[in-house]
N, C-alpha and C positions, 0 to 999 in steps of 0.2 A: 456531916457534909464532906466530900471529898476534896482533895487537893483542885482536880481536875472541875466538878462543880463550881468550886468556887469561883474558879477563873473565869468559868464562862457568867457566874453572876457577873463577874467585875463589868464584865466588858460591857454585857447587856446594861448596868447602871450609865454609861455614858449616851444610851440612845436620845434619851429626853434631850440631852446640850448638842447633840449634832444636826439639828436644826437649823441653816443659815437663816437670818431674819435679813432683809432687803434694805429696808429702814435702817436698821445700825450699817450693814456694809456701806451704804451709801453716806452714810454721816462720818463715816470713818473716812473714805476718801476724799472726803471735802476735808475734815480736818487734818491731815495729813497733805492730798498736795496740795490744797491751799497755802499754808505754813511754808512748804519747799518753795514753791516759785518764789513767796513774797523773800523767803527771806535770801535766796537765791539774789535776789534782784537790787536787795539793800545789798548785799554784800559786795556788788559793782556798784552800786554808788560810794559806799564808805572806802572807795580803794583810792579818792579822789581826796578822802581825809586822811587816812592812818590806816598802814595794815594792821594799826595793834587793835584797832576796831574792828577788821576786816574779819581777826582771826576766829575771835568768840561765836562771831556769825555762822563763820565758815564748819565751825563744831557743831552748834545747833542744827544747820542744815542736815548735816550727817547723821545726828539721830534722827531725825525725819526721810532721810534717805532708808536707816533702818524700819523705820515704822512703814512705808514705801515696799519694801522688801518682804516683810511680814503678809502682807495683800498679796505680793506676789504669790509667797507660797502659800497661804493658804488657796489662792486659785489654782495650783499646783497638783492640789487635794480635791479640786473641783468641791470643796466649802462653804466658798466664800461668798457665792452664790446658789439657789436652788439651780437654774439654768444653766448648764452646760458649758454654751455658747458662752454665755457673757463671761465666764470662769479665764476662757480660755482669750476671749478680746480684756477686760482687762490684765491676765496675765501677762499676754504679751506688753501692753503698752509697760505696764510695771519693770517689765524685765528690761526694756529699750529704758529705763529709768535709772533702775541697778546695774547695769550691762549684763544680764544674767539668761541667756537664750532656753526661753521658756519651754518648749519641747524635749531640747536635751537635761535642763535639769530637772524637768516635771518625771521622765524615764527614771533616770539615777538615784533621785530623790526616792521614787517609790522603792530601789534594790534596797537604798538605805533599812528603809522602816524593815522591809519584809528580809531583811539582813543582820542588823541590828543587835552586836555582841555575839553573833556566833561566828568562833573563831576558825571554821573550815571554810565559810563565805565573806571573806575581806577584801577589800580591793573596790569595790565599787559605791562609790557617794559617802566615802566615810574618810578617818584620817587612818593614817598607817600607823599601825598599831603590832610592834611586836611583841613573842612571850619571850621570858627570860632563856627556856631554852632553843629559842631560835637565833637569836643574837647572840646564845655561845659560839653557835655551830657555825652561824654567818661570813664570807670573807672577810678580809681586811676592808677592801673596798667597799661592801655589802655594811657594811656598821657604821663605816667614814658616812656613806649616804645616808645611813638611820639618821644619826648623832646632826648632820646639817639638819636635815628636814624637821629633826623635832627641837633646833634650837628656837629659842626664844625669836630671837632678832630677827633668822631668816623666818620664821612662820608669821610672825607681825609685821616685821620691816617690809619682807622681799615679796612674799603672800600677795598681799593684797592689788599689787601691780601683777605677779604674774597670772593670777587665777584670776582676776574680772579682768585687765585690759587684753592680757594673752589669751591664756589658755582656753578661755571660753570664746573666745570667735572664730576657733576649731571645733569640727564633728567628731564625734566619738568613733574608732574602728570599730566597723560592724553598724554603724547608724543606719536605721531605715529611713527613706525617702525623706516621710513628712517631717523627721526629726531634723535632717539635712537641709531640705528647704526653710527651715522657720528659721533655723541657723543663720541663712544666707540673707532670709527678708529682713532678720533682726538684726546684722550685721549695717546692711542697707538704710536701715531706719535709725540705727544711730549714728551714720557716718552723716546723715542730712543732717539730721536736728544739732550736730555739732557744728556744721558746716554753717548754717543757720544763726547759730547763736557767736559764731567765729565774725559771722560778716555782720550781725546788729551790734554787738559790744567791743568787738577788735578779738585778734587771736592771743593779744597779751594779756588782756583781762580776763580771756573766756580760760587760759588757761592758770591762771595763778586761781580761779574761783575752784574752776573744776577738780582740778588735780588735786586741790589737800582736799575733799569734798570726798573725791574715789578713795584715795586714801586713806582716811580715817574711816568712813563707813566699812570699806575694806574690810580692816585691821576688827573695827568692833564685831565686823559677822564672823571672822574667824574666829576669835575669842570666844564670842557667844557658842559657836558649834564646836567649840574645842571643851571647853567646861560644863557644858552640858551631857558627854559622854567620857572626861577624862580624870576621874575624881577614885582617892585612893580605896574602895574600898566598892568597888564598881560592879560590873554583873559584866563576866565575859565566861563563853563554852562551849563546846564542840558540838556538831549536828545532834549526837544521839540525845544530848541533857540540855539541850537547848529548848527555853522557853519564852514565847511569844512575849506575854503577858510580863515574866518576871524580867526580860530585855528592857521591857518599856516602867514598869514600876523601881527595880534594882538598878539595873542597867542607864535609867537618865537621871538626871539630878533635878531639885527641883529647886530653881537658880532666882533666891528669895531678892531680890531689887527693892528702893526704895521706890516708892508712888510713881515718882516723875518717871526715871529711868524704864520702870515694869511698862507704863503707859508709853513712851516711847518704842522699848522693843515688844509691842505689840504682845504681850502675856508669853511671850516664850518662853518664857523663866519656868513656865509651867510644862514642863517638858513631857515631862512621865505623864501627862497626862494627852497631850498631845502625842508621844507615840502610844500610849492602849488604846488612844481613838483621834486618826488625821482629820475625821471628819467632822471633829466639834471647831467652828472656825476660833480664832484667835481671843473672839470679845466674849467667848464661853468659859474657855480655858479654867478660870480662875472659878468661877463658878458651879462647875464639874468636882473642881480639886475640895473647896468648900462642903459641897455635898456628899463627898465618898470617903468614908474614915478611914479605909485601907491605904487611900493616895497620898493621906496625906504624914504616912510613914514613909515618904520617897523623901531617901537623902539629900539635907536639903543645905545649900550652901551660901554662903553671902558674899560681897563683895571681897571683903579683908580674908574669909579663907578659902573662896577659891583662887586667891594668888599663890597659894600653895601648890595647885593642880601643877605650877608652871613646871616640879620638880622632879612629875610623874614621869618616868618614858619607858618601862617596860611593864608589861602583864606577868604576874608571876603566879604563874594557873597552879600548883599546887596549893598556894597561900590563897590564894581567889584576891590577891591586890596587885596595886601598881607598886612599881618602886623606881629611882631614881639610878642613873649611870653610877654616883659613887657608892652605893650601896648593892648597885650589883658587882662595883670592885670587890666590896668588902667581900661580899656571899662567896664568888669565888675564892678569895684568900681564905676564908676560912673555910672551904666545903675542900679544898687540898690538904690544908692543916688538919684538918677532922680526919680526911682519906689515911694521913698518914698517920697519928697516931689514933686508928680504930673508934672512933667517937663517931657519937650522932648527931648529922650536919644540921647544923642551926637553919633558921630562917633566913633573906635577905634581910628581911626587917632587925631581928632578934639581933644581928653581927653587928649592924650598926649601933643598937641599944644598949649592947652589952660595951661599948668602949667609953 
């Protein structure tokens, strides 16, 4: 069987799990925004005992804000229902939940998938991602900007406030109409329901609830989309050797969670298997990965080491990995030292290993 056969078996093996079932979508929204309001709502009353009770709460809600989020996108995928329509009503109410304007990220989201590790189409629904020899070449200024953006602190800290409360209640240059108007209706639909819950709980309550609520869900969606495509030893390539399939099996990880945690972010952990097929919804996922023996050779990482991923920040496309700012010092010190006395220039990796 050929390379190329096989892949399209892959694919075709996912048809059976891309089936939304009604019944589960519908028990899953109950079990999720149920959970949110109630525990939403203790967490204004427990502000009247202790914030130190307040706080615990306030985390829980946030993986339920993730779990929240997962609905969203898979309505994104139009998934999560057989019906179209319902895809796209509860999408948006989801996204007025997340702050996430569901037209424009439902577009970007799709460049993502149909973009996804190929290194001549970056730039749209992904993180910034450079190779080692672009950040030689780079300004001064050009680098200073890389080095903030992939810091820790600003992609967790600074992230999650500007990309859901900013950045997303702007249109994208180039947005078409409908994508502009959902922008503007969903803009509209969360200034009420804020305004709303300002004037039933007071604007101090609503905001000490709210605010670490955005913020920590924030911070975990980032994370989650960060390590699911940023792990050392990854899948990125140019148009001509770029592949669909080997994007979505190589290319994502498959982000092994304990029970709880997996059942909160809504099986995303199952990545790889979610991009070879957007259309298996969420409560499949796992069940896909289970049934295809090839899947379940996608690199697969845990808690304890993808804190590793934190150390990745360039692609180093002859080595086909990531590596780290100090280890691209080192390459360069040594790829000069080699230049000068006539040797053959070691690896990024290899310079650091060899001290």
């Amino acid at each position: 069987m050929t390379q190329q056969s096989k892949v399209r078996n892959l694919r075709k093996e996912m048809a059976p799990f891309e089936k939304s079932n009604t019944k589960s979508s519908i028990r899953q929204m109950i079990s999720t925004l149920g959970p949110l309001l109630i525990l939403w709502y203790t967490a204004y009353l427990s502000l009247s005992l202790s914030h130190w009770i307040t706080l615990p709460i306030l985390i829980i809600a946030s993986g339920f804000v993730i779990r929240t989020f997962i609905i969203f996108h898979d309505c994104c995928h139009y998934s999560f229902f057989q019906n179209r329509r319902a895809n796209e009503i509860i999408g948006t109410i989801t996204g007025v939940i997340t702050l996430v304007p569901y037209q424009q990220w439902k577009n970007t989201h799709s460049i993502h998938h149909a973009t996804s590790s190929n290194l001549d189409k970056r730039g749209i629904g992904d993180m910034w991602v450079m190779t080692v020899d672009e950040y030689a070449a780079a300004s001064f200024i050009r680098r200073a900007a890389y080095r903030i953006y992939r810091n820790p602190v600003v992609m967790l800290g600074l992230g999650p406030i500007f990309v859901f409360v900013l950045s997303y209640r702007f249109n994208r240059k180039g947005a078409k109409r409908k994508e502009r108007l959902n922008t503007y209706v969903m803009n509209a639909a969360i200034a009420i329901l804020y305004a709303l819950l300002c004037w039933a709980v007071g604007w101090q309550a609503f905001m000490m609830i709210q605010l670490p609520i955005i913020f920590v869900s924030g911070m975990l969606g980032i994370w989650l989309f960060y390590v699911q495509h940023q792990f050392e030893d990854s899948y990125f390539e140019n148009e001509d050797e770029w592949s669909y399939v080997k994007a979505a099996v190589e290319g994502s990880s498959y982000y092994k969670l304990p029970k709880l945690l997996q059942w909160l972010t809504g099986n995303i952990g199952f990545h790889h298997v979610h991009h070879l097929s957007p259309k298996v919804p969420n409560y499949n996922l796992e069940l896909a990965h289970n049934a295809t023996p090839p899947l379940q050779k996608a690199t697969t990482i845990t808690l304890l080491t993808s804190l590793t991923s934190l150390k990745f920040r360039l692609w180093d496309e002859q080595h086909k990995t990531f590596i780290s700012f100090k280890q691209f010092k080192q390459f360069k010190s040594s790829m000069q030292k080699a230049k000068r006395e006539t040797k053959p220039i070691p690896s990024p990796r290899a310079s650091i290993q060899g001290e």
